[in-house]
LOVOZA-365913 format. One line per 3 residues: number of its first residue (from 1); their letters; for each residue x, y, z of C-alpha. Coordinates in pm, 1 decimal, m for minus. Layout:
BEGIN
NUM> A> X:Y:Z  ... .
// end
This chain:
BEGIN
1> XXX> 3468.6:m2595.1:m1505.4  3707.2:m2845.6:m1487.1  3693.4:m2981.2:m1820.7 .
4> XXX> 3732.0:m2663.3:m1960.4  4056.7:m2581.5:m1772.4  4204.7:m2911.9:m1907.1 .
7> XXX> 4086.4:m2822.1:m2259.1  4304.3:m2527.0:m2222.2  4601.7:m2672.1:m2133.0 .
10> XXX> 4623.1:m2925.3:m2368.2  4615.7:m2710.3:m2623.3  4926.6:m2473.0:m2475.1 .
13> XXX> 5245.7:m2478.2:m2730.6  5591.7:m2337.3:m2596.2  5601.3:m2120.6:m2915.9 .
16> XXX> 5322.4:m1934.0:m2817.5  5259.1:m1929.7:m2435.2  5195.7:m1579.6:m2358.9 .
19> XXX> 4907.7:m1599.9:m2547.0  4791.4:m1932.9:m2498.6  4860.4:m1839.2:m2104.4 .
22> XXX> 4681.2:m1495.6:m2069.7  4334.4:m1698.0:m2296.8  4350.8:m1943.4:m2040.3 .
25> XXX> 4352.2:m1666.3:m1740.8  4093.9:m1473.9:m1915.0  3855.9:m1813.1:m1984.4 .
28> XXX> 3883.8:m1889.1:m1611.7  3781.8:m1547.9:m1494.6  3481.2:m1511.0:m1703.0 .
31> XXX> 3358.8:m1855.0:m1648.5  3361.6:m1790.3:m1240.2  3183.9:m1435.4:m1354.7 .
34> XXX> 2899.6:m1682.5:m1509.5  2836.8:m1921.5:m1258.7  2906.0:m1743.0:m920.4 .
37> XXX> 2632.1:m1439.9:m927.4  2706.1:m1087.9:m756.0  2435.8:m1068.2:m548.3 .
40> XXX> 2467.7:m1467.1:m380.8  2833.0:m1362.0:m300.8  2685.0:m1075.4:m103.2 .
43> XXX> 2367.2:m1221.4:130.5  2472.2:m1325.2:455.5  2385.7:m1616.3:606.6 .
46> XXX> 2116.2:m1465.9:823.3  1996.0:m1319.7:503.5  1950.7:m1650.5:330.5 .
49> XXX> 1766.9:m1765.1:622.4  1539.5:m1515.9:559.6  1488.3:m1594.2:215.5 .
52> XXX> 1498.8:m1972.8:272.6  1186.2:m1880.7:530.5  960.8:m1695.9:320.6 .
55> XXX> 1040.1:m2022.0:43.7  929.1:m2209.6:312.3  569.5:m2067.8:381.7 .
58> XXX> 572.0:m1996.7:m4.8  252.2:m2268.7:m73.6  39.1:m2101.3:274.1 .
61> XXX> 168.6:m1744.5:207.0  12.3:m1785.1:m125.3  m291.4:m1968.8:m35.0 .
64> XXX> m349.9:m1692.5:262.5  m321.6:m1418.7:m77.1  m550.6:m1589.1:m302.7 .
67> XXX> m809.4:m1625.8:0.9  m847.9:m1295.8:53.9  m804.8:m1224.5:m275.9 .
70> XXX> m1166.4:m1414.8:m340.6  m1310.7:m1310.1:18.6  m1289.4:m948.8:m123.4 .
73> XXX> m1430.9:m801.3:206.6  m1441.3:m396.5:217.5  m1368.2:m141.8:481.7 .
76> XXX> m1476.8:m272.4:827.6  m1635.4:m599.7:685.8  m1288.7:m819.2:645.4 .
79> XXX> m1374.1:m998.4:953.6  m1290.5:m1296.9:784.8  m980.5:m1200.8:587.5 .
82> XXX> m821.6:m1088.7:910.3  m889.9:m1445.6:1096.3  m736.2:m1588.8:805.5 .
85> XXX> m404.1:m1372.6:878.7  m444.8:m1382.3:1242.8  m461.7:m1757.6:1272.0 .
88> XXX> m125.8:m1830.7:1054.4  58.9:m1598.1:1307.2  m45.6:m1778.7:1586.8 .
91> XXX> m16.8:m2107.4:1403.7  335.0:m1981.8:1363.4  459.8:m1847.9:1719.9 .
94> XXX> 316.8:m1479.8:1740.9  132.5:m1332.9:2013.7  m223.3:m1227.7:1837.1 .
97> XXX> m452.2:m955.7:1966.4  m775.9:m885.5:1825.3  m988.6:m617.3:1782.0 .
100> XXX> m744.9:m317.1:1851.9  m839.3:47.5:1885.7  m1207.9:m92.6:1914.6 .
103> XXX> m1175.5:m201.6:1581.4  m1321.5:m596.1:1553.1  m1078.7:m624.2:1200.5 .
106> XXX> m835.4:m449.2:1396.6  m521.7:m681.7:1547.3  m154.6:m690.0:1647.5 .
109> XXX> 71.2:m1023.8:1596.3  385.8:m996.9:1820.6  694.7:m1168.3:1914.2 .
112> XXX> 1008.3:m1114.6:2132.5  1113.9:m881.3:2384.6  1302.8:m564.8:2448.5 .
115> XXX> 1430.9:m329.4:2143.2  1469.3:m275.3:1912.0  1055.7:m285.1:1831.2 .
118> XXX> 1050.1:m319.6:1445.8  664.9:m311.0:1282.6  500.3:m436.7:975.5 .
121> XXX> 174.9:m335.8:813.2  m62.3:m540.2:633.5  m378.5:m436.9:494.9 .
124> XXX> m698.7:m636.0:372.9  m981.9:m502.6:199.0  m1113.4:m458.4:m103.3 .
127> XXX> m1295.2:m252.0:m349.9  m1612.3:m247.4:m428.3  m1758.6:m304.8:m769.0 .
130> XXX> m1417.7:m421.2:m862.4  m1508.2:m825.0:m872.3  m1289.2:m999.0:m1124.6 .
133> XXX> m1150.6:m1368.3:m1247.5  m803.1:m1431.8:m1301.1  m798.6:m1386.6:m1693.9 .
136> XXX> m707.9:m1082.7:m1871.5  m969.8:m931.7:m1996.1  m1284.7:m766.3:m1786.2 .
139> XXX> m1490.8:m1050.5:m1652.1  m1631.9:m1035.6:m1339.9  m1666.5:m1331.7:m1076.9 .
142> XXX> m1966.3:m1207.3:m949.8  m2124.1:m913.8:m1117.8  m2103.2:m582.4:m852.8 .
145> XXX> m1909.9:m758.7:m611.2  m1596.7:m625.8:m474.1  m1238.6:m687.5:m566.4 .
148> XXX> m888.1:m631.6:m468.8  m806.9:m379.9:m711.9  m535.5:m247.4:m488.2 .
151> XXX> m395.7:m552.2:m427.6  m472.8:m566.8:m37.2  m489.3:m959.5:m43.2 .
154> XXX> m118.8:m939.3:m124.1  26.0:m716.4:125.8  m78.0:m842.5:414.4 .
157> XXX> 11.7:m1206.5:333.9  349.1:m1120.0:229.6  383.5:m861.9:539.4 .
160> XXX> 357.3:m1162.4:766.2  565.8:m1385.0:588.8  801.4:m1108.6:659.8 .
163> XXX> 709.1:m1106.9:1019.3  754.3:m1466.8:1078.1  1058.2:m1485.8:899.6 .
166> XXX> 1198.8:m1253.7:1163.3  1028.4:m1453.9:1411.2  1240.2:m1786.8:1342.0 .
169> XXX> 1546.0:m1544.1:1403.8  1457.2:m1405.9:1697.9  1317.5:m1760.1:1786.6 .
172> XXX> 1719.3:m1906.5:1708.7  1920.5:m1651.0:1884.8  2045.0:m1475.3:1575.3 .
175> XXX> 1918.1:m1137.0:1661.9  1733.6:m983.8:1986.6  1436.9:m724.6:1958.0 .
178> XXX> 1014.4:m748.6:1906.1  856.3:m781.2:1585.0  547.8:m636.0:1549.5 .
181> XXX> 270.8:m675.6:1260.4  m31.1:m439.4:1252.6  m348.4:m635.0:1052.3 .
184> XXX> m411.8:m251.0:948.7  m830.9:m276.1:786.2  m1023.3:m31.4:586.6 .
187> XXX> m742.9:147.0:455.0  m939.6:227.4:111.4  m1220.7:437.2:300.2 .
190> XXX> m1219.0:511.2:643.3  m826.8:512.5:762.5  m846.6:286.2:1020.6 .
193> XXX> m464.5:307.9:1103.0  m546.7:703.1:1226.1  m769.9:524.4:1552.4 .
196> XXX> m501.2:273.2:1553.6  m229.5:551.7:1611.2  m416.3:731.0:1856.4 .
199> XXX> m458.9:404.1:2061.2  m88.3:437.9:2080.2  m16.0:87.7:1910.8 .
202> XXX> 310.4:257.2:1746.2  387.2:416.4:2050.5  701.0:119.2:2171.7 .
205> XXX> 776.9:85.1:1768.6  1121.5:226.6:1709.1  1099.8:188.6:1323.2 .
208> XXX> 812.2:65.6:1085.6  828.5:m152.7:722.7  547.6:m119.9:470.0 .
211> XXX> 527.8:m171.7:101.9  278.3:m124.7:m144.1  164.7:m339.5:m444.7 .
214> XXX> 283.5:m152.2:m765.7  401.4:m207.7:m1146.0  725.3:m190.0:m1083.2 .
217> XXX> 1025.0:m273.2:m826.6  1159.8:16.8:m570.9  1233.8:171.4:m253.1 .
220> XXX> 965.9:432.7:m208.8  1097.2:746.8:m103.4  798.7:964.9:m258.7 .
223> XXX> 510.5:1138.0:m48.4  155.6:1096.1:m83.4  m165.6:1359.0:m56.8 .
226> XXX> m284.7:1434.5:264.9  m671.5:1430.7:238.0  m992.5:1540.4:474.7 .
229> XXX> m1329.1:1324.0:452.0  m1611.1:1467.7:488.9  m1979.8:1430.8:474.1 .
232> XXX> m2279.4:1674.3:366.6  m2621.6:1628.4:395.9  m2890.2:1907.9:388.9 .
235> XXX> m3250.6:1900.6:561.0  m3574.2:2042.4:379.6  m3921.4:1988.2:306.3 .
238> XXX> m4067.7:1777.1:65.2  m4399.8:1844.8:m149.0  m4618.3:1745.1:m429.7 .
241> XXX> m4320.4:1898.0:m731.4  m4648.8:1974.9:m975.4  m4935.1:2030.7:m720.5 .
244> XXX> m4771.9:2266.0:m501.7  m4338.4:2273.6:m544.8  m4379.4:2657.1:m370.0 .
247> XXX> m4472.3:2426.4:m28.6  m4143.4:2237.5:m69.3  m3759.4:2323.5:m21.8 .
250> XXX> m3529.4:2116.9:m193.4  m3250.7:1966.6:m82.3  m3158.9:1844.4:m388.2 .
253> XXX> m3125.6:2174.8:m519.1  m2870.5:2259.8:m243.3  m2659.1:1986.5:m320.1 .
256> XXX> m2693.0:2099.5:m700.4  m2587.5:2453.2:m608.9  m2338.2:2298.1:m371.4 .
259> XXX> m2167.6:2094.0:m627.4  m2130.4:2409.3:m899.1  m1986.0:2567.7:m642.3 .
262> XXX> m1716.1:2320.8:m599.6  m1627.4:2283.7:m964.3  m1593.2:2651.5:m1003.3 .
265> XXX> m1386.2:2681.6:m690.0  m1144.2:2428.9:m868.4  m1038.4:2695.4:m1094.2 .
268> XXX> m882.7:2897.2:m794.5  m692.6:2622.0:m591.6  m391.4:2524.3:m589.2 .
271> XXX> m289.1:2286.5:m914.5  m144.4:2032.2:m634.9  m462.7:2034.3:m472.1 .
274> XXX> m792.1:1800.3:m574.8  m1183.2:1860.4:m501.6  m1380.5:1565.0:m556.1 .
277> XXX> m1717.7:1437.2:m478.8  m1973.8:1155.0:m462.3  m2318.8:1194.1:m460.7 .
280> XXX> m2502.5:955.1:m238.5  m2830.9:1035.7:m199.5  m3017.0:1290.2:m428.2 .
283> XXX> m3391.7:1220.2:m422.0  m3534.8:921.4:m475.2  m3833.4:948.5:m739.3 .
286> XXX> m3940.1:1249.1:m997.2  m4258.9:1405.0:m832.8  m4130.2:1453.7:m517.8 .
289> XXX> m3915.5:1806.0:m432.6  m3701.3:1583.2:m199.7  m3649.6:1697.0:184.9 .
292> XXX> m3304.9:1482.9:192.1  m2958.1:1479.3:m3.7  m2611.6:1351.7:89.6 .
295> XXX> m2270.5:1408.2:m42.4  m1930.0:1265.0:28.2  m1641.9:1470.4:m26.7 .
298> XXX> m1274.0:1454.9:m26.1  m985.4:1746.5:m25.3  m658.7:1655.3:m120.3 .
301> XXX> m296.7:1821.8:m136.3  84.0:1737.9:m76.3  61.5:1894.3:171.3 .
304> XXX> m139.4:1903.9:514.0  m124.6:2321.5:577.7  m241.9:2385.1:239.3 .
307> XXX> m552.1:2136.5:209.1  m697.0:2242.2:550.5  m828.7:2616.4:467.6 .
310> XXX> m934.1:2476.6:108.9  m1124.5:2168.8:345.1  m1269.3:2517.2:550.1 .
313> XXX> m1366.7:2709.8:270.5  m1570.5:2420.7:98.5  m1719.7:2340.6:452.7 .
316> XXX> m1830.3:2739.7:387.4  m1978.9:2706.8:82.4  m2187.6:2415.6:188.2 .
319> XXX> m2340.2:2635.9:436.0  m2392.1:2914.6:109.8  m2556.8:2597.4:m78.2 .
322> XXX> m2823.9:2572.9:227.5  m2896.7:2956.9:261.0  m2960.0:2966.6:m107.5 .
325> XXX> m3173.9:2648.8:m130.2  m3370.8:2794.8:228.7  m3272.1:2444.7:380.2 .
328> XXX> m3040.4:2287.9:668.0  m2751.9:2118.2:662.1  m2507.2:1923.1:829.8 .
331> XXX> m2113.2:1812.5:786.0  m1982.8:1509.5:937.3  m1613.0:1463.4:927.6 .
334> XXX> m1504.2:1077.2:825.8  m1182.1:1137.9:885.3  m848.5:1270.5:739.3 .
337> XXX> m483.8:1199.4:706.4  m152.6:1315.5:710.1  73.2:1314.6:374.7 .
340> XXX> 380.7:1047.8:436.5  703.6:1169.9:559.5  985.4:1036.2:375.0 .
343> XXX> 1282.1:855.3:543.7  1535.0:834.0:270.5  1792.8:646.6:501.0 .
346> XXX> 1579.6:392.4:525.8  1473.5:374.9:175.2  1868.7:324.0:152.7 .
349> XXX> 1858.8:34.5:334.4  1562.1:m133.6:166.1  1735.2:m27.0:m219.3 .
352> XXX> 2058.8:m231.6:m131.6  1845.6:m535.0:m54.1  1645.9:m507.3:m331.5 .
355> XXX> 1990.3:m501.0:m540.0  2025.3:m780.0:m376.3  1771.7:m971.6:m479.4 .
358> XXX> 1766.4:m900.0:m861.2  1467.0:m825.0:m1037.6  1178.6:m1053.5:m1044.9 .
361> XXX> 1168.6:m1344.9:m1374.6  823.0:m1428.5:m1587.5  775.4:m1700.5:m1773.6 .
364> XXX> 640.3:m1672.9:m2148.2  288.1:m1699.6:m2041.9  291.0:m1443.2:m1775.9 .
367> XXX> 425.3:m1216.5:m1995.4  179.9:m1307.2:m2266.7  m113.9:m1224.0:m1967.5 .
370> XXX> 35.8:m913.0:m1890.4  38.0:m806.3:m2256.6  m343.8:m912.6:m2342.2 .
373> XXX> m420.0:m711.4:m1991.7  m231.7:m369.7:m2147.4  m424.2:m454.7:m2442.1 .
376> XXX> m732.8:m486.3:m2291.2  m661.8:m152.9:m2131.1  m543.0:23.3:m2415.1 .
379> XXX> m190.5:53.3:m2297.0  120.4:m38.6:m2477.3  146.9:m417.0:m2500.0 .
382> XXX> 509.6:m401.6:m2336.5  456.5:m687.4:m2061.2  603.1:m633.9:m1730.0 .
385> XXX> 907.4:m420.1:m1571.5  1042.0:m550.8:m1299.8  1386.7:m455.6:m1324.8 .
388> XXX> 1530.9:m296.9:m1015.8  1466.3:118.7:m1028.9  1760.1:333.9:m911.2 .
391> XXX> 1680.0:520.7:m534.9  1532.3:829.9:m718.9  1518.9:1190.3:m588.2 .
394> XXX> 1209.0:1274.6:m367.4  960.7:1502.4:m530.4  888.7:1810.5:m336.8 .
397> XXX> 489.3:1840.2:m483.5  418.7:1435.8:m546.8  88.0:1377.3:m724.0 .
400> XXX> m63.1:1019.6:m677.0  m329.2:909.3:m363.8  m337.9:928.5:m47.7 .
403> XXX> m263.8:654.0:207.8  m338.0:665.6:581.9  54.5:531.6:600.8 .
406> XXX> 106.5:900.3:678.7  m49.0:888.7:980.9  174.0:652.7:1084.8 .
409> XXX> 511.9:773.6:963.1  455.9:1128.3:1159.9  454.7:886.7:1443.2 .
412> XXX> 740.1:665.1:1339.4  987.9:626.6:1099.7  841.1:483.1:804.4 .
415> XXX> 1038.4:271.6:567.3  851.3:187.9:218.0  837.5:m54.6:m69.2 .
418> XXX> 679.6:m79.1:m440.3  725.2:m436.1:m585.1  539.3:m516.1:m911.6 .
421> XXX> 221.9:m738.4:m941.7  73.8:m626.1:m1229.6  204.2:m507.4:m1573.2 .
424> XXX> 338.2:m155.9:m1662.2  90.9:88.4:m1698.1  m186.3:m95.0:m1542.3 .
427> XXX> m523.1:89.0:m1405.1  m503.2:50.0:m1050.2  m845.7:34.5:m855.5 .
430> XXX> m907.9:m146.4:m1189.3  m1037.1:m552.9:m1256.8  m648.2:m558.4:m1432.2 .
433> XXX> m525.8:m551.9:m1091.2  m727.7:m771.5:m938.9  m698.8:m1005.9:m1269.5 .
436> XXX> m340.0:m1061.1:m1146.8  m340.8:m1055.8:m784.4  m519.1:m1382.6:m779.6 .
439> XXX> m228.5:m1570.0:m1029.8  118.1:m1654.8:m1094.8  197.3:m1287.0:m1095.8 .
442> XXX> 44.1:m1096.1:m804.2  228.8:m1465.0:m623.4  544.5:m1386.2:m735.3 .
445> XXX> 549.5:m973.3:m640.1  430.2:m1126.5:m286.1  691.7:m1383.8:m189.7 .
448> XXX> 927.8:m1058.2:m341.0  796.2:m833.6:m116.2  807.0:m1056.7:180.4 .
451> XXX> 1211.1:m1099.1:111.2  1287.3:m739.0:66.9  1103.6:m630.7:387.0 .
454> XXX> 1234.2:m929.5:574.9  1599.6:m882.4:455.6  1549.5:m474.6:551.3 .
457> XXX> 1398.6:m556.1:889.8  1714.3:m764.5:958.6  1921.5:m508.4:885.5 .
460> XXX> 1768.5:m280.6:1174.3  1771.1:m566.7:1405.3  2099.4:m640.1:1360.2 .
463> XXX> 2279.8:m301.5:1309.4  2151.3:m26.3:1623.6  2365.8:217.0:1442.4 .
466> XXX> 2101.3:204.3:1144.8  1827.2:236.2:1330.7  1940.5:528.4:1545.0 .
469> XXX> 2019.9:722.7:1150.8  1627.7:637.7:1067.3  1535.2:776.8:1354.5 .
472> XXX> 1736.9:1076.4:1335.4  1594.5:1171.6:958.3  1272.3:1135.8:1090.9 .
475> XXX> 1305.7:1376.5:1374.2  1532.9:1622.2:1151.5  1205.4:1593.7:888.7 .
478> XXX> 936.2:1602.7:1141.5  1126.6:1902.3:1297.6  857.4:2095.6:1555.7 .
481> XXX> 505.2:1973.4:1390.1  308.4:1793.5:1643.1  53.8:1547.4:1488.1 .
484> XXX> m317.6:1560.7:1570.6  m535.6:1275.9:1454.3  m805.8:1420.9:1198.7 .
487> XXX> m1084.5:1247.6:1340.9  m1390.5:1290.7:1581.2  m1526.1:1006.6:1734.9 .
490> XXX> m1488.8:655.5:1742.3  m1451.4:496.1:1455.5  m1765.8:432.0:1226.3 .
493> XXX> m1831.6:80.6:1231.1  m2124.0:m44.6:1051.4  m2145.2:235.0:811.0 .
496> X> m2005.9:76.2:511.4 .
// end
């Protein structure tokens, strides 16, 4: 800079010095503009710190990522992928509990005291079928193993780089308060964070962080589906299906007959609402009428007081399917959850850091990968958007899936993330997303994510005033609706 500003003056002439004087104002101005960003004038210094932190446990944040990215445990089985978590929080300060809520995968990671309480989710399983190598096109690492296809092995490593971040403030005497991460398992089938709420582990939590691996970069103030799961199984009596099919009673055809009537029930619900159905057990050989069948079935809508009498009247018609077939039957409910209610002041909080922050940078070959994965995929080859989304309006009737999240923002205020780690348009429960959350990519969206919630954590810890407005929206939005946990029983370990 200083060279420049010399440059200028030698060149100033008394015949012309208003001019030569005002380029030489206007050089100077732009060239700070260039070299001094925006957003570095703006962090504060505890802010850096956080930043400098996650930097810091960049190499093991990553390493803890791309272990459970190739552990690729499912619901209930991630005993290992938690330990992995649970022994870099204690290797870093935090308090660790295992097995909450009677869960073995189950475990808190605490530190501090007093309020404010400020929580963290991280989840950890996988998908099965979904195996996959980091190269972008479908090739699996093992054939029919599981994958992270919803990019689990990234959000709990960068949820606790988050954590500890905090931690080391807390730890220095630059803020006061608990931070709390939740190792949340078996998000993608069962909903173990619905046992985990009714242990009460939210219960001392004045506001909770979460994000969500995504294709692109925002505060999440959208809701999800609420959703009931359920099994059905029905009971006959198997015979000889040539010799003598008049001594048998199917159960296959009740499942059959079950199964129409769902799809012709779809034509009369709700167009928020979804029906849909796995069949897991429908006979096993040809010559056989078959005694046993088994379904598993999931109802869906935006909202919680319109899916439940479309759950009741499809528990009804499984009990038509049996009186038609002449067999038994029997529904076992999984579980269910709550749709997520929004906190848009806290989505307010987490946009201005992500302003903060900028968008996230590629390099030539990452945006080459993401390309050949759209390709593979038959999507537009238009690489990756990361560019920083404006806080958008909140849908009244969102589409999308359903997260057990919901459970726990009708218990707390919930504050939510999207960061991208996988190119635009991407499949997700898909090998493309797995294909990146093992690389250079699903890395960078994780480090990203563990700044944004870190930075919007500090923010509550530092400013009571903030949290008190959360907390207000969320009782102004939860108004007079008590919650009741959609489950019976403890939860089903073993059954996966």
């Amino acid at each position: 800079m200083r060279d420049a500003t010399i440059w200028v003056f030698f060149k100033y002439t008394p015949a012309n010095s208003n001019f030569y004087i005002m380029k030489k104002i206007t050089f100077l101005i732009l060239l700070c503009a260039i070299t001094i960003p925006v957003a570095a004038q703006k962090l504060t210094p505890n802010k850096k710190a956080v930043i400098a932190s996650v930097e810091a446990h960049k190499e093991n944040l990553i390493r803890l990522s791309d272990s459970i990215w190739a552990l690729a445990e499912t619901a209930f089985n991630e005993s290992k992928s938690a330990e992995v978590l649970a022994e870099y929080a204690e290797k870093n300060g935090l308090e660790v509990t295992r097995g909450v809520a009677n869960i073995p995968t189950a475990f808190t990671a605490t530190y501090g005291s007093g309020k404010p309480v400020i929580s963290i989710l991280g989840e950890f399983d996988a998908l099965p079928g979904l195996s996959q190598k980091t190269v972008p096109q479908k090739d699996p690492r093992i054939d029919g193993a599981p994958g992270h296809g919803c990019g689990h092995n990234m959000f709990g490593a960068a949820s606790l780089g988050a954590a500890i971040a905090i931690k080391e403030q807390i730890e220095a005497g630059k803020i006061k308060g608990t931070v709390k991460f939740l190792g949340t398992p078996a998000e993608e089938k069962f909903f173990a964070k619905v046992w985990m709420v009714k242990e009460g582990l939210w219960d001392d939590v004045d506001v909770n962080v979460s994000w969500h691996p995504g294709a692109n970069i925002e505060a999440d103030v959208q809701s999800s589906l609420s959703l009931i799961d359920f099994i059905v199984e029905f009971y006959g009596q198997a015979a000889h299906a040539s010799a003598d099919p008049w001594n048998g009673r199917s159960a296959s055809d009740a499942l059959e007959l079950y199964t129409t009537g769902i799809n012709y029930y779809r034509e009369h619900i709700k167009p928020t609402s979804r029906i849909h159905y796995h069949i897991q057990d429908g006979g096993q050989v040809v010559n056989v009428v078959p005694d046993y069948s088994k379904i598993w079935v999931r109802v869906r809508d935006p909202k919680r007081k319109v899916m439940l009498p479309t759950y009741e009247h499809v528990k009804k018609m499984a009990e038509g399917a049996a009186i038609m077939a002449n067999v038994d039957y029997k529904i076992s409910l999984v579980s269910g959850i709550y749709e997520t209610l929004v906190n848009r002041s806290g989505g307010e909080i987490m946009q201005k850091n992500l302003e903060l922050l900028g968008p996230i940078t590629y390099t030539h070959e990452e945006l080459a990968y993401g390309k050949a994965i759209q390709k593979a995929t038959g999507k537009p080859e238009v690489g990756m958007d990361s560019k920083i989304e404006p806080l958008k309006e909140t849908e009244a009737l969102p589409g999308g899936g359903s997260t057990d999240v919901g459970d726990v923002s009708w218990n707390v205020p919930n504050i939510n993330l999207s960061v991208t780690v996988a190119p635009k348009d991407t499949p997700w429960h898909s090998w493309a997303v797995v294909a990146c959350g093992g690389m250079s990519i699903g890395h960078k969206g994780m480090l990203y994510a563990a700044k944004a919630m870190g930075m919007t954590m500090l923010d509550l810890f530092e400013n009571p005033k903030l949290v008190e407005k959360v907390k207000e929206e969320y009782r102004t939005r939860k108004g007079d609706e008590k919650y009741e946990a959609m489950i019976d029983g403890p939860p089903p370990i073993g059954d996966n």
